[in-house]
C-alpha positions in Angstrom: -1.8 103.1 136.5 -2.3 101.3 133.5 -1.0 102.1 130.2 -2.1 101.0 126.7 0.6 99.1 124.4 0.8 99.1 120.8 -2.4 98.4 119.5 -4.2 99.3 122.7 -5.7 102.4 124.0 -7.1 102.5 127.6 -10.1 105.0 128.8 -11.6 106.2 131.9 -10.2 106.2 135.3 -11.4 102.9 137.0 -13.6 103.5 139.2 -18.2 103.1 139.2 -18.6 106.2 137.9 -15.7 106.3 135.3 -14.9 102.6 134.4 -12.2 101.6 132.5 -12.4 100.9 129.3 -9.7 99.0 126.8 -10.1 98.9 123.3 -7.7 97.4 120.4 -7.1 99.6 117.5 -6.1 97.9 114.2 -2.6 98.9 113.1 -2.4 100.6 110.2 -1.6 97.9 107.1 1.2 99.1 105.3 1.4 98.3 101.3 4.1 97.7 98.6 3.6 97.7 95.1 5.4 95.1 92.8 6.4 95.3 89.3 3.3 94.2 87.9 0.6 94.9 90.3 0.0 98.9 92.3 -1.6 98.2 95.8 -3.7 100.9 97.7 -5.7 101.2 100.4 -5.0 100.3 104.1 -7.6 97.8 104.9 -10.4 99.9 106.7 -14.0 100.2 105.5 -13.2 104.2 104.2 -9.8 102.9 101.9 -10.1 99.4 101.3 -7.3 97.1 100.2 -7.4 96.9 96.3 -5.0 95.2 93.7 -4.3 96.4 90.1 -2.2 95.5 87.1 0.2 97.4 86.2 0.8 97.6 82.1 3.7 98.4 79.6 2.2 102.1 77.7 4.8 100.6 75.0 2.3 100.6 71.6 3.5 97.2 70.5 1.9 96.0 74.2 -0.9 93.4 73.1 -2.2 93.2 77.3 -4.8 95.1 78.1 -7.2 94.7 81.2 -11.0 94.1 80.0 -14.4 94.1 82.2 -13.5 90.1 82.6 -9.7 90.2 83.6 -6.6 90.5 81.0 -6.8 90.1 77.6 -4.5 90.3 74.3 -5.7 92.6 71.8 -5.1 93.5 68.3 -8.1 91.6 66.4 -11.7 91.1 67.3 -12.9 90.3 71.1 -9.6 90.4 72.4 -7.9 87.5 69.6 -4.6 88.4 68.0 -4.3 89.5 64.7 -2.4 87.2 62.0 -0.5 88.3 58.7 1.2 86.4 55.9 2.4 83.0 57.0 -0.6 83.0 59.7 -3.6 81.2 60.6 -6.1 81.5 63.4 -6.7 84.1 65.7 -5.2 82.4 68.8 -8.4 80.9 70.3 -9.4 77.8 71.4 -11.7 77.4 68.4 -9.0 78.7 65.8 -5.7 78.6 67.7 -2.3 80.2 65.4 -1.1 77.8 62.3 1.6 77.8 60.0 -0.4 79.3 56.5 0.7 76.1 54.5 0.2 74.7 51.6 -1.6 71.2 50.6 1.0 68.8 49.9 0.2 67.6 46.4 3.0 65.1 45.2 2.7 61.8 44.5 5.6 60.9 47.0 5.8 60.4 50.7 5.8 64.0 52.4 7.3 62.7 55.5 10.5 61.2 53.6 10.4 63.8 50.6 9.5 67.0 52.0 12.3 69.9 52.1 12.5 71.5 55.6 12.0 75.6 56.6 14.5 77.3 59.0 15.0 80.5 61.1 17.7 82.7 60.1 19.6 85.3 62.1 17.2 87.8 61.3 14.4 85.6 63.0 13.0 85.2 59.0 12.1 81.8 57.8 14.1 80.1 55.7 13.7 76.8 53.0 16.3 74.8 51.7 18.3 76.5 48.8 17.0 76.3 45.5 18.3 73.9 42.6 21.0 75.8 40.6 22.4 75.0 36.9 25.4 76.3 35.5 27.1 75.9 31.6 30.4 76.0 30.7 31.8 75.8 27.2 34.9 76.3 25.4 36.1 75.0 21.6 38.8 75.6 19.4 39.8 74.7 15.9 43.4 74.3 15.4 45.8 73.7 12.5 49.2 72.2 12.1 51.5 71.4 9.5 51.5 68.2 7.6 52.3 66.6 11.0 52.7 62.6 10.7 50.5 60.2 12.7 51.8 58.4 15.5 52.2 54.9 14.8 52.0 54.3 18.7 48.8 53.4 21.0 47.1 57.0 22.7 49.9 59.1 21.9 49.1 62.5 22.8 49.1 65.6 20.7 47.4 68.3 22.7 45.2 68.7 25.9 42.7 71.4 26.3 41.1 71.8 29.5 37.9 74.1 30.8 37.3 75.4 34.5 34.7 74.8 35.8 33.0 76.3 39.2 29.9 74.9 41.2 27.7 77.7 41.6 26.7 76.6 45.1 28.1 77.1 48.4 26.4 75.0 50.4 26.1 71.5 47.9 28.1 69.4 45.8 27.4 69.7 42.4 27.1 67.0 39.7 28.4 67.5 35.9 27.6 66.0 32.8 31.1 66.9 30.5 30.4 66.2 26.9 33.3 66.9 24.3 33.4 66.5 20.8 36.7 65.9 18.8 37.0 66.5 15.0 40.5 65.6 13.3 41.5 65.7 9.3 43.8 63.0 8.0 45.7 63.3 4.9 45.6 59.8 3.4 48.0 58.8 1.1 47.6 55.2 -0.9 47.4 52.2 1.4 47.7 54.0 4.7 45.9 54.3 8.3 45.3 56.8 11.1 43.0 57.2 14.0 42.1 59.5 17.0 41.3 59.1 20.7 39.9 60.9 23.8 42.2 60.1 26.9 42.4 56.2 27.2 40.1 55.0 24.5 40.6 54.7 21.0 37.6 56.9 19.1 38.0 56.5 15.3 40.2 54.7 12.4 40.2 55.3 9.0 42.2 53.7 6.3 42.8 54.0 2.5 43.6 51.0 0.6 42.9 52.5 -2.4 45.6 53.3 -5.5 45.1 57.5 -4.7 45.3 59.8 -2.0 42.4 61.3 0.2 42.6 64.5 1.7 41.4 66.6 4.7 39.3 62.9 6.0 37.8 63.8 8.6 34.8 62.6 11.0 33.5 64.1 14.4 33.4 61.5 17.5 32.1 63.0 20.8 32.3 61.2 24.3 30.5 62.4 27.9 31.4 61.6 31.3 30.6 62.5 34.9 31.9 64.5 37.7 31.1 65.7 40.9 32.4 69.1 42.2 32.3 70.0 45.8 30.4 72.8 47.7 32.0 76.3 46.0 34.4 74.4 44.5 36.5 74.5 41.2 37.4 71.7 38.6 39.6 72.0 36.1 39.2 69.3 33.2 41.5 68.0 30.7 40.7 66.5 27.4 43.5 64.6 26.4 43.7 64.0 23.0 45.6 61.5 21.1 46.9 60.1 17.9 47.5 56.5 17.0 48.4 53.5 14.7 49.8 56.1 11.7 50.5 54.3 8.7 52.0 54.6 5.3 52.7 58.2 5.7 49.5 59.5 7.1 49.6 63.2 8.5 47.1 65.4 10.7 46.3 68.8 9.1 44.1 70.0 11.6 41.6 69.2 15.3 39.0 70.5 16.2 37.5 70.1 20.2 34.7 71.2 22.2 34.2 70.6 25.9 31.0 71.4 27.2 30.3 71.3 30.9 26.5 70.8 32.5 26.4 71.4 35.9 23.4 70.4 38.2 23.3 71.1 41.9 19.7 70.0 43.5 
């Protein structure tokens, strides 16, 4: 007796008039379809084997499949579309740019330019922009007859104004300019004179036979400073009184500090 195995069927009964006959039989082929691609068909001339891709139905899904294989759509034959900030349409001819600018300064753009960034968001970002900040603050003050010191930079009062970088991220440079007005009562053959901090900024005298009164002159002075990233200064203006003479008094000071504050 003889029996057929997988794959195998046997016919007929062995003999002239009845031979046997063996034939193989194809096993059926059995399929799987992946994540990307759906297989069906077994193999056999009536279902044969075919392969297809398998796309996303989500509407922001650029991939389609097109009489000559995948494409991305969303602009004409199959090329992506571009918005603001965009060039190209993503083929070989006009592949995707940065939209920029011609570069039109006289320097080096290599060494000069500023750069662009990508934020948390996923927005582009430039360097900050320059900022410039003023601060001011003046007063005009009186005083009794108040004799002179006779003394080198002695000081009388000392304003001060805050000042606050209005950046974050950079230090900030200040240009603070003050101006310093004080009246001098004279009397014959005497002397006064005024300073800013160390330095001596005016002297007057009378060596006349009479008084003068409320003599007065305005001196200014301007220095730099440089204020860290969001930080604060505070600045003093020390002003002073020196080599009083003969009875000379101060009646009266007026000040001004004025604070110009860059950041770039």
């Amino acid at each position: 007796m003889i029996v057929g195995g997988d794959g195998i069927t046997v016919d007929g009964a062995g003999n002239p008039a009845n031979p046997l006959v063996i034939t193989a039989k194809p096993a059926p082929l059995v399929v799987a379809d992946g994540d990307c691609i759906t297989l069906s068909g077994n193999g056999t001339a009536g279902a044969p084997l075919s392969a297809a891709p398998r796309l996303d139905p989500n509407p922001a899904n650029l991939l389609a499949c097109g009489p000559d294989g995948l494409v991305v759509t969303g602009g004409t034959g199959g090329t992506v579309a571009t918005a603001c900030g965009l060039t190209g349409d993503g083929s070989t001819g006009a592949p995707l740019a940065a939209a920029v600018a011609q570069w039109t300064a006289a320097c080096d753009l290599d060494t000069e330019g500023g750069q662009v960034y990508c934020d948390s968001a996923g927005q582009l970002r430039a360097d900050p922009p320059p900022k410039f900040a003023f601060y001011t603050d003046n007063a005009s003050q009186t005083f009794p007859a108040t004799e002179v010191p006779a003394g080198s930079d002695v000081p009388i009062i000392r304003p001060t104004l805050t000042i606050l970088n209005p950046d974050g991220c950079r230090e900030a440079h200040v240009l603070v300019n003050v101006d310093l007005d004080m009246d001098f009562n004279l009397p014959a053959n005497s002397g006064a004179g005024c300073g800013i901090g160390p330095d001596d900024m005016q002297y007057v005298v009378n060596r006349g036979s009479t008084a003068g009164t409320s003599v007065h002159n305005q001196v200014s002075k301007t220095w730099h400073r440089v204020i860290p990233a969001g930080g604060t200064l505070v600045e003093p203006m020390q002003i002073t009184g020196l080599r009083g003479s003969g009875g000379a008094t101060y009646t009266r000071i007026q000040w001004g500090i004025n604070a110009f504050v860059w950041v770039v």
